[in-house]
py3Dmol code that shows the C-alpha trace and the ligand (Angstrom):
import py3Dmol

protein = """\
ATOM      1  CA  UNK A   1       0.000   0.000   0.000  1.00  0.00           C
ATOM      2  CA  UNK A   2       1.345   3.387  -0.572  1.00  0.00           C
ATOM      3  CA  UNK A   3       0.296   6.304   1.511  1.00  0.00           C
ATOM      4  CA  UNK A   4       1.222   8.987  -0.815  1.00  0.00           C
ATOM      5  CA  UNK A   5      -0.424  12.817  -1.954  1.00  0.00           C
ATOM      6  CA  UNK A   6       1.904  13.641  -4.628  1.00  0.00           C
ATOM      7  CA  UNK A   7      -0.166  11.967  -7.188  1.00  0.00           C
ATOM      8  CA  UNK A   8       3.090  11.878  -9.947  1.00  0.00           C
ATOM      9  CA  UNK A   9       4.868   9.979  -7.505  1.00  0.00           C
ATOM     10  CA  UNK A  10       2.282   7.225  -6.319  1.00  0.00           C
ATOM     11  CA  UNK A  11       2.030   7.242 -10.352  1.00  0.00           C
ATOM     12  CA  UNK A  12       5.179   6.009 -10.896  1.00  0.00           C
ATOM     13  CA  UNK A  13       5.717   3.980  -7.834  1.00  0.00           C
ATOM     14  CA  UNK A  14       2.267   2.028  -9.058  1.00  0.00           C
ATOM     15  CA  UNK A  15       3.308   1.127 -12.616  1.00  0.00           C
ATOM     16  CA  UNK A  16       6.954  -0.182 -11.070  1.00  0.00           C
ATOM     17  CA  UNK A  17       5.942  -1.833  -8.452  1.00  0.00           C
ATOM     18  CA  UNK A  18       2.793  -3.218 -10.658  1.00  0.00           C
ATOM     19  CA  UNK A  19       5.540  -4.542 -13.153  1.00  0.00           C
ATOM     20  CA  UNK A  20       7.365  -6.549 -10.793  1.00  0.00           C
ATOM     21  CA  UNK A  21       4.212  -8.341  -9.666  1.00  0.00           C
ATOM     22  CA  UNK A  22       2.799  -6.629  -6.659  1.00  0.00           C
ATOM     23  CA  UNK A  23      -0.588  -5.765  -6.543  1.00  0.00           C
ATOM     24  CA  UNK A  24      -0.914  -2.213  -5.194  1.00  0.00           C
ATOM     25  CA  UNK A  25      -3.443   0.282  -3.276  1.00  0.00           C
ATOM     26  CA  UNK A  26      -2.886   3.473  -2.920  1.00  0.00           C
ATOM     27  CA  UNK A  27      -4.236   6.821  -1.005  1.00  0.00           C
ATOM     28  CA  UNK A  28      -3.076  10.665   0.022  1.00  0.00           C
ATOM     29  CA  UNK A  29      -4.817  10.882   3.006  1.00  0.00           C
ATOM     30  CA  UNK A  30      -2.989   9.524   6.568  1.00  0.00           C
ATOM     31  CA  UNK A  31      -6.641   9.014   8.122  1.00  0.00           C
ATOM     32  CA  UNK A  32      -7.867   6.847   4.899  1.00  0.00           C
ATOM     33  CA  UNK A  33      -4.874   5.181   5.199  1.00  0.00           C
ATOM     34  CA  UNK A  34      -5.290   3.707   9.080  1.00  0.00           C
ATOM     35  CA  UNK A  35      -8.985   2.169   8.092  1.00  0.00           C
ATOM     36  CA  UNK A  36      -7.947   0.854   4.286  1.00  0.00           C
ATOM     37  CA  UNK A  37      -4.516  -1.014   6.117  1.00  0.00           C
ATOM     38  CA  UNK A  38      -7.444  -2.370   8.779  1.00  0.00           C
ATOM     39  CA  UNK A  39      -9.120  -3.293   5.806  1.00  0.00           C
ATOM     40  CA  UNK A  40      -6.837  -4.439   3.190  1.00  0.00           C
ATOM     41  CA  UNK A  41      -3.975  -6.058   5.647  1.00  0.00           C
ATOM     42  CA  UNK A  42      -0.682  -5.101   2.888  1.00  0.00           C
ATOM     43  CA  UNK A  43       2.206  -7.041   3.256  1.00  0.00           C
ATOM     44  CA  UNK A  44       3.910  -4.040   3.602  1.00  0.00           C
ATOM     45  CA  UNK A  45       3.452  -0.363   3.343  1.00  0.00           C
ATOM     46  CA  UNK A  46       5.036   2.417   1.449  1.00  0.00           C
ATOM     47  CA  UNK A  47       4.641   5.827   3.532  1.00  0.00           C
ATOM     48  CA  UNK A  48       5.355   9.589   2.751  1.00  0.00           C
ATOM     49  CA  UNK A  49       5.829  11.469   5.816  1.00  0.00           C
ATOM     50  CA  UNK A  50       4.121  14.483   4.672  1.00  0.00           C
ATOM     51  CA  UNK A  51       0.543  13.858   4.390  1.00  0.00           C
ATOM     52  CA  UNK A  52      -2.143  16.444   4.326  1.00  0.00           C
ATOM     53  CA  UNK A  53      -4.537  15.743   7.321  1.00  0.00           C
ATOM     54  CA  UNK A  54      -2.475  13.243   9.861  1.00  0.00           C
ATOM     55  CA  UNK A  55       1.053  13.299   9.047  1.00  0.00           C
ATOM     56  CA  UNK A  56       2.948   9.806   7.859  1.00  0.00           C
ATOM     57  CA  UNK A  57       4.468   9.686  11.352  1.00  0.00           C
ATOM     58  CA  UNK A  58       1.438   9.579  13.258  1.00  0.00           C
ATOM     59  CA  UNK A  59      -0.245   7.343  10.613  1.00  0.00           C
ATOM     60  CA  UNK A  60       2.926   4.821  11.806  1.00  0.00           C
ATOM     61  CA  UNK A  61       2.419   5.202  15.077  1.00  0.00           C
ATOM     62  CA  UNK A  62      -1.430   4.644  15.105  1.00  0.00           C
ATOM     63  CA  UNK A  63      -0.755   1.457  12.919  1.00  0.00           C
ATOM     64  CA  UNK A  64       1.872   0.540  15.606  1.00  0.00           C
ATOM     65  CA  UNK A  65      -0.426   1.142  18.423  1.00  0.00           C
ATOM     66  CA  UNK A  66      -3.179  -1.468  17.186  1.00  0.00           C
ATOM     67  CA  UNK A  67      -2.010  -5.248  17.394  1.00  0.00           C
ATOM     68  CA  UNK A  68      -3.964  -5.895  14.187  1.00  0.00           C
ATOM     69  CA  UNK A  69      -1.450  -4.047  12.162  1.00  0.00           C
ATOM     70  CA  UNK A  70       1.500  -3.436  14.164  1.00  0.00           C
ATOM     71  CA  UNK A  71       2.896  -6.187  13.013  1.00  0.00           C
ATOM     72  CA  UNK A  72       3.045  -4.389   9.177  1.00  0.00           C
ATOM     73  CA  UNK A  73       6.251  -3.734   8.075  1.00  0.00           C
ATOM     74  CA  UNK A  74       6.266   0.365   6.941  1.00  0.00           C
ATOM     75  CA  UNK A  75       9.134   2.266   4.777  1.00  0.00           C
ATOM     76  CA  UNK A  76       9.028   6.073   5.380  1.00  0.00           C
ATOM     77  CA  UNK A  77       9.602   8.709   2.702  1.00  0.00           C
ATOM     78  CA  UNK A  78      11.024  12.014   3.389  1.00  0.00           C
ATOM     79  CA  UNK A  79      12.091  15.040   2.145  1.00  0.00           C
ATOM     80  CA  UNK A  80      13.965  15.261   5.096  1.00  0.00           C
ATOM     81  CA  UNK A  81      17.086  13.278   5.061  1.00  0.00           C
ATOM     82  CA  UNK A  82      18.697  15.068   8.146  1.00  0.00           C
ATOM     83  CA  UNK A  83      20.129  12.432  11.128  1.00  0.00           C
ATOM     84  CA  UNK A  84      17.464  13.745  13.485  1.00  0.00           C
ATOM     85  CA  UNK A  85      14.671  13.015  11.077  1.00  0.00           C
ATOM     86  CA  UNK A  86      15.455   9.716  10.257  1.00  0.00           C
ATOM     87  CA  UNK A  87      15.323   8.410  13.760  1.00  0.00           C
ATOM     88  CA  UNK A  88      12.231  10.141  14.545  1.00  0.00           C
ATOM     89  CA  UNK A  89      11.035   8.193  11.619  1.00  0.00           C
ATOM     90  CA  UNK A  90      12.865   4.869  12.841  1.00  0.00           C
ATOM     91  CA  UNK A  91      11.131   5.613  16.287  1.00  0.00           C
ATOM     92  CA  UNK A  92       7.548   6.233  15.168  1.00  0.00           C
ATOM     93  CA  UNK A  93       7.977   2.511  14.713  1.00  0.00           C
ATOM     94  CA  UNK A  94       8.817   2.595  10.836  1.00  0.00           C
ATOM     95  CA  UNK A  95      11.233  -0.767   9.679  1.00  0.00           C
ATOM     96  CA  UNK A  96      13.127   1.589   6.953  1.00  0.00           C
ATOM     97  CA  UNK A  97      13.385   5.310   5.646  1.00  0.00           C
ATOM     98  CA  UNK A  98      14.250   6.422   1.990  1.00  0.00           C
ATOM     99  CA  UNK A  99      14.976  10.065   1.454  1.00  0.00           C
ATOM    100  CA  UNK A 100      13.519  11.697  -1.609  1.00  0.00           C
ATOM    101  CA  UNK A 101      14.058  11.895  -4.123  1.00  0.00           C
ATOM    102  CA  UNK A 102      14.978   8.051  -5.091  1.00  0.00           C
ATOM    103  CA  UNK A 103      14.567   5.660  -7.811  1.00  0.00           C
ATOM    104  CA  UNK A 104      11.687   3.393  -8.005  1.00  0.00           C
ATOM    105  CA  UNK A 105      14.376   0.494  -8.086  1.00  0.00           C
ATOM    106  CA  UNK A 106      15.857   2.013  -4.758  1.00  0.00           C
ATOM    107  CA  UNK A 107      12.587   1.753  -3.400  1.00  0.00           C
ATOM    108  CA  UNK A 108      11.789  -2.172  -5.154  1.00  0.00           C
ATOM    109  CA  UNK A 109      15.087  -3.092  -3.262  1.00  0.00           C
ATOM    110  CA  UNK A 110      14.519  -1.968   0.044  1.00  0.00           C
ATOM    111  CA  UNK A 111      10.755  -3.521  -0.008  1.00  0.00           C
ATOM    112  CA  UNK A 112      12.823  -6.926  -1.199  1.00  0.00           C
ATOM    113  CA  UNK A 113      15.160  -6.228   1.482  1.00  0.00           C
ATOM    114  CA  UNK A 114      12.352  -5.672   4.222  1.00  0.00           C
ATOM    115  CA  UNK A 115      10.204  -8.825   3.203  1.00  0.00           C
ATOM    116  CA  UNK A 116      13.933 -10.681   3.235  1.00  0.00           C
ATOM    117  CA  UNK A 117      14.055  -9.821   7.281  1.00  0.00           C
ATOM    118  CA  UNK A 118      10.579  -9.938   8.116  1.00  0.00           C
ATOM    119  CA  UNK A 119       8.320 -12.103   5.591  1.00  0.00           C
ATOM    120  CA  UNK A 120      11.116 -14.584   4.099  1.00  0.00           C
ATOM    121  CA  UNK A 121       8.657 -17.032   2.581  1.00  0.00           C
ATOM    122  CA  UNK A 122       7.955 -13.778   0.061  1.00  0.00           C
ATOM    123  CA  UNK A 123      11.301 -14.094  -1.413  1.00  0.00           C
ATOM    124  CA  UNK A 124      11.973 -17.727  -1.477  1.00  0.00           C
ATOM    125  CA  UNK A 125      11.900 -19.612  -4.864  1.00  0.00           C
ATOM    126  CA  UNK A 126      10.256 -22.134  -3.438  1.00  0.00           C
ATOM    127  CA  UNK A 127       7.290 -22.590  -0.555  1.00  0.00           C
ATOM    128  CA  UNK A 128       6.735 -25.365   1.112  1.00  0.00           C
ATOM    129  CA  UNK A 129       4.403 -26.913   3.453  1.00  0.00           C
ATOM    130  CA  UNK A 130       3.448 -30.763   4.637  1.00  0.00           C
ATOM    131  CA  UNK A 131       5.040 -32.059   1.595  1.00  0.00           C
ATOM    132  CA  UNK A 132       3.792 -29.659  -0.700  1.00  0.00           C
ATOM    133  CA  UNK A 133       6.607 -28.386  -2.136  1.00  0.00           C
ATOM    134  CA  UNK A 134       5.872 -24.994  -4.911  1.00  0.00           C
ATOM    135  CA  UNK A 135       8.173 -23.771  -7.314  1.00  0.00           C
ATOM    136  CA  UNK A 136       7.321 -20.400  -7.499  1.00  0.00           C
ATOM    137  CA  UNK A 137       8.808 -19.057 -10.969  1.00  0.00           C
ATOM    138  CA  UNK A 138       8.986 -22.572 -12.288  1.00  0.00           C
ATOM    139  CA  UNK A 139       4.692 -22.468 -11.932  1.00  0.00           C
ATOM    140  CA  UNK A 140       5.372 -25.810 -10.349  1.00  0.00           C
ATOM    141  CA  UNK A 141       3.697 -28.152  -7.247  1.00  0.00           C
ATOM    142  CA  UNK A 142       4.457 -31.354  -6.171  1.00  0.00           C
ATOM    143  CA  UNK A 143       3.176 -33.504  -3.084  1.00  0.00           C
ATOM    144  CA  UNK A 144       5.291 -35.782  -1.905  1.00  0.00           C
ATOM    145  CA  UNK A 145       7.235 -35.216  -4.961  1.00  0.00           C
ATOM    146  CA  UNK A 146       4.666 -36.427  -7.478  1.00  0.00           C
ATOM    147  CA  UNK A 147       3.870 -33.508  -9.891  1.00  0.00           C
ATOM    148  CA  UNK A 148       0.442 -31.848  -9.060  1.00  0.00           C
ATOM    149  CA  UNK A 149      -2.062 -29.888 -12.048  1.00  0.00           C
ATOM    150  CA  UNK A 150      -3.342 -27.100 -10.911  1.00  0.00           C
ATOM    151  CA  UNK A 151      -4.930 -23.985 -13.023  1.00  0.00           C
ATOM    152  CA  UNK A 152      -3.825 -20.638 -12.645  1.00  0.00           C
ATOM    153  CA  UNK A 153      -6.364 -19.713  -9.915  1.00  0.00           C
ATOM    154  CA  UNK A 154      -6.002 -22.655  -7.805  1.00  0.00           C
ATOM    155  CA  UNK A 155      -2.041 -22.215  -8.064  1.00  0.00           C
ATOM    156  CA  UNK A 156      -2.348 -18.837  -6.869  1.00  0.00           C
ATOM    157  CA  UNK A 157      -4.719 -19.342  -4.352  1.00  0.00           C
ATOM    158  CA  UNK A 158      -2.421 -22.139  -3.222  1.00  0.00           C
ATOM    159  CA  UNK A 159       0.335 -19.312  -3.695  1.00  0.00           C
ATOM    160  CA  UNK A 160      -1.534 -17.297  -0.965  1.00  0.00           C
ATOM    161  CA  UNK A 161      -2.323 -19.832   1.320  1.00  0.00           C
ATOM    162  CA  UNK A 162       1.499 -21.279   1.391  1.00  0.00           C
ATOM    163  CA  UNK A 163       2.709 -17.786   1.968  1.00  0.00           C
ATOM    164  CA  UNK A 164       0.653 -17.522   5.051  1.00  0.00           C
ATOM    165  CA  UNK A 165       0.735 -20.858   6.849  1.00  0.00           C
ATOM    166  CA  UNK A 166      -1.615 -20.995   9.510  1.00  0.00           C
ATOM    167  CA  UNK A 167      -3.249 -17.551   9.252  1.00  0.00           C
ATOM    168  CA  UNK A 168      -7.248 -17.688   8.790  1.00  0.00           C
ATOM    169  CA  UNK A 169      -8.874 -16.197   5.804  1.00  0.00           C
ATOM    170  CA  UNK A 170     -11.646 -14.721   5.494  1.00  0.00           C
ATOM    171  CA  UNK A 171     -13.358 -15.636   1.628  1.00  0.00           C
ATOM    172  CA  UNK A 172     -13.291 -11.834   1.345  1.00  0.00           C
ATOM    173  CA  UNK A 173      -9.842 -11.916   1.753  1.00  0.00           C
ATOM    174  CA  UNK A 174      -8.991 -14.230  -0.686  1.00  0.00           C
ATOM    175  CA  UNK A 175     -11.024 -12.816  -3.429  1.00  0.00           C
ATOM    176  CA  UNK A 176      -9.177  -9.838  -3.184  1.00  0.00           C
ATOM    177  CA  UNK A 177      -5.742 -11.740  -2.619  1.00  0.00           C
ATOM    178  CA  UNK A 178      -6.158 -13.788  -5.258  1.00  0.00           C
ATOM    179  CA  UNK A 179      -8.324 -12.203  -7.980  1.00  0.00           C
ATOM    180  CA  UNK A 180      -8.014  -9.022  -6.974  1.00  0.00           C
ATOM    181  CA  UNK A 181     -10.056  -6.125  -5.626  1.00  0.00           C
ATOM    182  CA  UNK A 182     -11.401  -4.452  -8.381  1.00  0.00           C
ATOM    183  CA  UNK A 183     -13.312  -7.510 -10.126  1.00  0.00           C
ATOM    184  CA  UNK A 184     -16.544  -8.897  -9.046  1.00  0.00           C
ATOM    185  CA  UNK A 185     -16.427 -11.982  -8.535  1.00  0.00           C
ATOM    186  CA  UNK A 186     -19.071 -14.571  -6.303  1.00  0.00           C
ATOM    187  CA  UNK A 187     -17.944 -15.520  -3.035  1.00  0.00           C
ATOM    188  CA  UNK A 188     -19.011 -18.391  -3.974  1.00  0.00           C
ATOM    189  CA  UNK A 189     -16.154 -19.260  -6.620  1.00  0.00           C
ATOM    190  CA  UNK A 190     -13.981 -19.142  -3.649  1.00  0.00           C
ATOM    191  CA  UNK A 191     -15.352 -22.039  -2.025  1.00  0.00           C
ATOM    192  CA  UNK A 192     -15.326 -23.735  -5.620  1.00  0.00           C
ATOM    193  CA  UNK A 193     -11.686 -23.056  -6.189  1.00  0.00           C
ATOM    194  CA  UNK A 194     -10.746 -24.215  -2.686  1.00  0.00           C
ATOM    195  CA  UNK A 195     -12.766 -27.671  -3.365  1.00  0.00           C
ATOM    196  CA  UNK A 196     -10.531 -28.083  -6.645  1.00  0.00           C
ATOM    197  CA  UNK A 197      -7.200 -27.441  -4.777  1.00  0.00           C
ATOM    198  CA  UNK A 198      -8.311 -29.729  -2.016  1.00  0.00           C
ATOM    199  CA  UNK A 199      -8.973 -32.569  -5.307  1.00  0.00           C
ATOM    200  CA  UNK A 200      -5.467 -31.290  -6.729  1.00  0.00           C
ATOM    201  CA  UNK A 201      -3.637 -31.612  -3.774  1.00  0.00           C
ATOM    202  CA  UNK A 202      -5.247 -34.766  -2.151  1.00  0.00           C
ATOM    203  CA  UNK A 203      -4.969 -36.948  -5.323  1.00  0.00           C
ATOM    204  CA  UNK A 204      -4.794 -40.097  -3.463  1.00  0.00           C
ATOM    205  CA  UNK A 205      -7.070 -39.594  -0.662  1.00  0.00           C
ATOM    206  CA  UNK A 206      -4.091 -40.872   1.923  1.00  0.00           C
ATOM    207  CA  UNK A 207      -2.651 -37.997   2.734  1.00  0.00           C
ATOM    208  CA  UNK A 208      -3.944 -35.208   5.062  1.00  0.00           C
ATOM    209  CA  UNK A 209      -6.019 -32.484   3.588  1.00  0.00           C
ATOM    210  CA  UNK A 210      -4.064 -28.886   4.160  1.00  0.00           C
ATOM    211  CA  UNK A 211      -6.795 -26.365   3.896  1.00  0.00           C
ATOM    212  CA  UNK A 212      -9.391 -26.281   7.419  1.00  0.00           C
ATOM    213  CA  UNK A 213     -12.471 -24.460   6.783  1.00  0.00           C
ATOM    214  CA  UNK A 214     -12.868 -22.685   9.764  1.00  0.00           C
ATOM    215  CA  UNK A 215     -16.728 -22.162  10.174  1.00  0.00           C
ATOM    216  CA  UNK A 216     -17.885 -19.206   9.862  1.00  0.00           C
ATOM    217  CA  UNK A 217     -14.667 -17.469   9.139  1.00  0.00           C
ATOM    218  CA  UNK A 218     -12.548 -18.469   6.322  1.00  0.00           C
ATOM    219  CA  UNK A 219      -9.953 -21.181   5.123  1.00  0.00           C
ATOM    220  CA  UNK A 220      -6.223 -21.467   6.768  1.00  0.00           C
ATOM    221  CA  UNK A 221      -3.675 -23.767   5.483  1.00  0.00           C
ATOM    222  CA  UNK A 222      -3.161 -26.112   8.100  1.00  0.00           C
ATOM    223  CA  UNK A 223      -2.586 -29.890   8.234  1.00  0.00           C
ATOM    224  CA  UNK A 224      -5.767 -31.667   8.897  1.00  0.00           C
ATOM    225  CA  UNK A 225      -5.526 -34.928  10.696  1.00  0.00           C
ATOM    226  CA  UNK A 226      -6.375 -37.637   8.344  1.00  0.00           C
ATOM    227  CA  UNK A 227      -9.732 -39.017  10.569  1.00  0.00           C
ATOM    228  CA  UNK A 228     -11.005 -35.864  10.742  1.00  0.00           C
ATOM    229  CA  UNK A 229     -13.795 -35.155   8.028  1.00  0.00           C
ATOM    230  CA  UNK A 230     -13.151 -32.929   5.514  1.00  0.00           C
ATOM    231  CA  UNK A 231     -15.410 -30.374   6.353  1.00  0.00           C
ATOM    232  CA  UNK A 232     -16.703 -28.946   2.872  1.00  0.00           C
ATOM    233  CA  UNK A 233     -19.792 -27.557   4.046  1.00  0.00           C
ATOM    234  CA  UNK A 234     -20.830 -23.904   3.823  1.00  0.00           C
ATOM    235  CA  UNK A 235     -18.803 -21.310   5.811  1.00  0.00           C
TER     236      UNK A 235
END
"""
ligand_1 = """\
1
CA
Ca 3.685 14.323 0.616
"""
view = py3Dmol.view(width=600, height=400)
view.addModel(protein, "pdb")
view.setStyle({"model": 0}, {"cartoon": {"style": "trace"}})
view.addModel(ligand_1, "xyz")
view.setStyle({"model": 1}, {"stick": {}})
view.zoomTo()
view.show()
């Protein structure tokens, strides 16, 4: 997410960032910015100090503050590249600070650099989880090392999942994870998508199912043990 009112800069940080696969939101205003993080839950967040309403630092420190996003790593932006400034910015609880003006591949670095300390499965060639094992750029899975068919949509939803182990989702969530938050799309295809991963991934009906439906809340990767019923009823 980038927290941005210079609209030539979120611009330009959009179409780069876009280009090396991230999917991006965007807004000027530091209030906006607290409820669409609540909302949206970035993987990390891009943030220019200067803000119109509620500056960039206090937009950190209100994210900080609230354990549902405090755990988001933030890059500041600044004008300001004097000592003093930067460690106010480190303090406000930020993980990194980039003086403008910098390249868009300064920036793509330091986010690579960021998810490298914080969210390493990000950056890995390959996830892996129970004996799923996904090649990432290779567009491969395999379980237990036997090759596994998956369309795009289940291989990115399985993308998703993999990258989070453990972590509920809501089907909300994975809509917009997966096929992104500007298309309509059922909730129900989620559920539908799921059921064909499950089919991919549990080919031989031995091995433990990896998604839990959680009622009434969402889907987490998470090994199920094999007695337990596969609970494909209705969230
Ligand atoms: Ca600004």
């Amino acid at each position: 997410m980038i927290v941005e009112d210079e609209a030539a800069i979120v611009t330009l940080l959009r179409y780069n960032l876009e280009r090396e696969g991230f999917q991006v939101y965007s807004t000027g205003d530091g209030e906006e910015a607290v409820t669409m993080v609540k909302e949206y839950k970035p993987d990390i967040i891009v943030l220019d100090w200067m803000l119109p309403s509620m500056s960039g630092i206090d937009v950190c420190k209100q994210l900080r503050w609230n354990p549902d996003t405090k755990a988001i790593p933030i890059i500041m932006l600044s004008a300001r590249g004097e000592e003093g400034d930067r460690i106010r910015g480190l303090d406000s609880g930020a993980d990194d600070y980039l003086v403008k003006p910098f390249s868009p591949a300064e920036l793509i670095a330091r986010i690579r650099a960021v998810f490298r300390r914080f969210r390493p499965a990000l950056t890995e060639k390959t996830l892996n989880f129970a004996g799923v094992s996904m090649d990432v750029a290779g567009h491969k899975v395999t379980r237990d090392n036997a090759e596994v068919h998956l369309s795009p949509t289940e291989f990115s939803l399985l993308r998703y999942l993999l990258e989070h182990p453990g972590r509920v989702f809501s089907r909300e969530q994975l809509l917009d994870a997966v096929w992104g938050h500007d298309i309509y799309v059922e909730l129900r295809t989620v559920d539908v998508h799921i059921r064909r991963l499950r089919k991919g991934l549990d080919y031989d009906s031995k091995r433990p199912d990896i998604i839990r439906t959680v009622r009434s809340a969402g889907y987490a990767l998470e090994e199920v043990p094999l007695g337990e019923k596969v609970a494909d009823e209705e969230l």
